[in-house]
N, C-alpha and C positions, 0 to 999 in steps of 0.2 A: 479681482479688479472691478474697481467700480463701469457702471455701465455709461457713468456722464464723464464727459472731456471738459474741464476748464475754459471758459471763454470769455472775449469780452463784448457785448451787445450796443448796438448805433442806434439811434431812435431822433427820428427828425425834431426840432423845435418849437418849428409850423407845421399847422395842418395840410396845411398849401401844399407841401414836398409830397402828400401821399395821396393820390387817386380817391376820389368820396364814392365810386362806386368799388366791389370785387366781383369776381374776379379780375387785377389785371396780369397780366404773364412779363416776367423778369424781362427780357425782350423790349419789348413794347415799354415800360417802363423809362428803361434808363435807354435807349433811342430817345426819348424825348427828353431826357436829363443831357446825351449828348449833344442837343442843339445849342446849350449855352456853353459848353467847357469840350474841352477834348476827349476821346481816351485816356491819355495819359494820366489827365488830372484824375479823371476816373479810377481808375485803377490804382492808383495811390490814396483813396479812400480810407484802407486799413492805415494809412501812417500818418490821414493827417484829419482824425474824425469830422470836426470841424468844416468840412465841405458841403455845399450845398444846406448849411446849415443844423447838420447832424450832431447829435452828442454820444458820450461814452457812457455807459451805466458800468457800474465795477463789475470788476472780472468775477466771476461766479459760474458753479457749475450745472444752475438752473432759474429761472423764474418762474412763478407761476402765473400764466396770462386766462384773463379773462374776454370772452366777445359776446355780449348782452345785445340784443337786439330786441324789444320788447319785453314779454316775459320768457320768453328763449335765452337759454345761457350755455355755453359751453365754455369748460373750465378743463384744463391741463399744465404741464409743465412743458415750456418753451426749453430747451435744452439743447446741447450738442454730443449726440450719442458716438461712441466710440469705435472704429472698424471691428472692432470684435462682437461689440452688440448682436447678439442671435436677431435677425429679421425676417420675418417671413414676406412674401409677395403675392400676389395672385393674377397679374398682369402681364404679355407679354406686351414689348416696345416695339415701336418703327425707327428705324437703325438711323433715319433719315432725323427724324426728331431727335434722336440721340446727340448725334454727330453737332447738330446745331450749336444743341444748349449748352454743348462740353465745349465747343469753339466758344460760345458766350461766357462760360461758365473763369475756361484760363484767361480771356482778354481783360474781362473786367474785376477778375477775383473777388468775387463777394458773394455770399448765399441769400438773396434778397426776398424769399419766399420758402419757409420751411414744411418741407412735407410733413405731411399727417400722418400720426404712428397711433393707431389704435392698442388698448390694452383690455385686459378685463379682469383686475385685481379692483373687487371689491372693496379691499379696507383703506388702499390707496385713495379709491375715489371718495370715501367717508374723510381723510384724513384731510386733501386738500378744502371742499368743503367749508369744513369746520376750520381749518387753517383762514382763509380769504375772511371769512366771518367776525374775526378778532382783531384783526390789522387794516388800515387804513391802505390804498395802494399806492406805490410809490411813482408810478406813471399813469397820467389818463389820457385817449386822445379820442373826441370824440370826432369819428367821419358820418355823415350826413344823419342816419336815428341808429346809429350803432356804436357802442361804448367801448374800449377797449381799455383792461385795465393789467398793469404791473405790476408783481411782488417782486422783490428780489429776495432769494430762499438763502439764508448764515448758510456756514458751515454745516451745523450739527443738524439742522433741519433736512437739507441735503443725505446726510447720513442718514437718516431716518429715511427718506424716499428712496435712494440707489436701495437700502434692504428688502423695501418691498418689490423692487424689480432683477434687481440682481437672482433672487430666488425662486422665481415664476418663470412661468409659460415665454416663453419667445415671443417679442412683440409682435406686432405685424404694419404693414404699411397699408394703408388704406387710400392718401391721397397724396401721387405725385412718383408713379413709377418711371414715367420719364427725367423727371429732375435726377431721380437716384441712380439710375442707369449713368446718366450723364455727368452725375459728380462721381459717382466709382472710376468713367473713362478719365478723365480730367484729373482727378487727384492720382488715380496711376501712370498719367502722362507725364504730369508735373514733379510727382512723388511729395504730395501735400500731404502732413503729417494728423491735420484737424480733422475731425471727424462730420458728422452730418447734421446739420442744422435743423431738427425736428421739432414739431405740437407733439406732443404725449396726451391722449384722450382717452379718456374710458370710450368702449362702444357705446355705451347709451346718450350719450351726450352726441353723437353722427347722429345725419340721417343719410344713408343710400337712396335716392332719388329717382326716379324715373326718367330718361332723357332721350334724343332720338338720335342715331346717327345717321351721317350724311355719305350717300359714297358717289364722289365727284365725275370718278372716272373708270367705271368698268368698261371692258370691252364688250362691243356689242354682241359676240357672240353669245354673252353671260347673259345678257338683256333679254336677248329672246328667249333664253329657254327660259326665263323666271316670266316669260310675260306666257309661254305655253304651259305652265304648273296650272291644273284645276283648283278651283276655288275650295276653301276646306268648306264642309257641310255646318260646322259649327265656328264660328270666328273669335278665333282667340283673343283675350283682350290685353294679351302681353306683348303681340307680334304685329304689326301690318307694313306692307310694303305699299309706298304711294310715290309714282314717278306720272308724270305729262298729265293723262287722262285714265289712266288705267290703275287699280287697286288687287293687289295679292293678298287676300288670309289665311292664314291655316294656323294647325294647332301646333302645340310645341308641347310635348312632356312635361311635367311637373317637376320632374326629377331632373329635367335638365335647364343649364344656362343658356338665354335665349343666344347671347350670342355668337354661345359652342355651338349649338343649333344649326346656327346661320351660317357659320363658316363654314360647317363638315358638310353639311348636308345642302345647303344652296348655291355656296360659292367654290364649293370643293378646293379647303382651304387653302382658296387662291388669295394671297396679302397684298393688301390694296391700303391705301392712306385716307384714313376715312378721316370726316371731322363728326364731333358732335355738338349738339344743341341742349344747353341746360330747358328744365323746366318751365322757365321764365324769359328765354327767348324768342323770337317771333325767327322761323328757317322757312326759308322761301323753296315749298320744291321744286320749283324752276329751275335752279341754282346747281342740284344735284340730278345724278342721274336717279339715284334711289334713297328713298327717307323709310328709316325701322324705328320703330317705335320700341321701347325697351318694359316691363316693370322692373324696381328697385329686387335688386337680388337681397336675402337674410343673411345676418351676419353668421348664421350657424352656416349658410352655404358658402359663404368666403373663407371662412376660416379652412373649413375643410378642407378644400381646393387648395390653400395655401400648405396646411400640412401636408398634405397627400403629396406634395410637391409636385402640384401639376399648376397650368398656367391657363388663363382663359384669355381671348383675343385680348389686343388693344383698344382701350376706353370701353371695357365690361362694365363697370359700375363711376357712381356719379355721384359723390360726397358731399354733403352738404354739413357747416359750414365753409364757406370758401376762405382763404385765410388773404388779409390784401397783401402783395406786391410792394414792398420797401417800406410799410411800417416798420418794421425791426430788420435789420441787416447785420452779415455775421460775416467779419475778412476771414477771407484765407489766405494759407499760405505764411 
């Protein structure tokens, strides 16, 4: 069985309907689409495309989307992968995020931001490539210096691509473990028969990023003991804690994830709902009780982690590009 699910894909008119900056989160989104219409209208999106000024591209069981940002390009197939699809993970969730997005996920029935599935078939990524290279693309929409562009892939082309995944390694997901948590709950609440609204990416075309997380609200017992931990002798420059007036360094292993690190061995993995700060944020440590600074983890140490079938905290790593928020929309249901 193929690993793509038949679908049909919404893509706005106007630029206007889609946020000129990304990241924006599905949420946030259409909250502000529901100040002009109701829910209901909303949610009837899959039957009446034409909303808010949306169209239909033919039903197909992939596209190939491009996101040009200078001479930066990231190139995949926008697809809808199949509950059977092997995925691999490396993330665990906060049940509380979960719970949200799956209440957002059945009220509004639409996948409006498709998570990131990393792959690493080489011939694949030669094939699309040279594919985009020959053909003219059948959607552009430019938001603010970044280009987004649409193939829509026949039949037989399709066939050619489901070959080269259908017969490889097990995808893996790289951005958007809480969306997938939340559509798994939601479509088994529901019993939605579609599958999952993913970017298919070679890894080379990511970057894992470096980012800081924020933790709001420990108890202050935790506080003190991290404020009584000795300074390391050599200051790592993967790790640092910076709350009020006072700074923590120390080192962390080579071999390990900073953020396993953090949780086993500082917070004694006490689960707390942390937020994070991309690279291009400005986070106020005011705001939090404690700011960790992260480096970008190797794709050879995600994968691993993902096979071994182990999981590393929530918001471990930090993908970059970021995909926007209702440029492309997928009904369920």
């Amino acid at each position: 069985m193929s690993s793509f699910a038949p679908f049909s894909l919404l893509y706005p008119q106007q630029e206007t309907l889609v946020p000129k900056h990304s990241p924006v989160n599905g949420p946030a989104l259409f909250n502000r689409l529901l100040s002009t219409t109701s829910r209901q209208t909303l949610g009837q999106l899959g039957a009446s495309p034409h909303v808010f000024g949306y169209t239909q591209m033919p039903l197909r069981e992939g596209y190939l989307y491009q996101i040009q940002q200078g001479t930066t390009s990231t190139l995949g197939v926008l697809c809808q992968l199949n509950n059977a699809t092997p995925l691999t993970t490396h993330e665990e969730t906060l049940e509380r995020r979960v719970d949200y997005f799956a209440h957002y996920l059945q009220e509004v029935r639409l996948q409006a931001e498709p998570v990131v599935v990393m792959h690493d078939h080489e011939e694949a990524h030669q094939f699309f490539q040279t594919w985009v290279q020959q053909r003219p693309p059948d959607c552009i929409r430019v938001l603010g210096d970044t280009h987004h562009r649409l193939w829509a892939l026949d039949e037989a082309t399709m066939q050619n691509v489901s070959a080269f995944f259908d017969s490889s390694t097990p995808l893996h997901l790289a951005d958007g473990h809480h969306r997938y948590a939340s559509f798994k709950k939601a479509q088994q609440q529901q019993q939605w028969r579609g599958g999952l609204f993913s970017f298919l990416v070679h890894h080379s075309d990511l970057t894992c990023a470096s980012f800081d997380w924020g933790l709001p609200h420990l108890p202050e017992k935790t506080l003190a003991a991290l404020r009584q931990r000795p300074q390391s002798k050599a200051v790592a420059p993967n790790i640092s804690f910076r709350g009020d007036e006072w700074t923590l360094a120390f080192d962390c292993p080579n071999d390990q994830n900073p953020a396993r690190y953090i949780t086993e061995n500082l917070l004694d993995n006490q689960a707390t709902d942390w937020e994070y700060f991309p690279p291009d944020a400005a986070a106020d440590p005011r705001a939090v009780d404690v700011m960790i600074s992260f480096r970008p983890l190797r794709y050879e140490e995600i994968t691993a982690t993902a096979l071994a079938g182990e999981v590393l905290p929530p918001k471990s790593t930090y993908f970059t590009p970021k995909l926007p928020c209702g440029l492309f929309l997928l009904p369920m249901g």
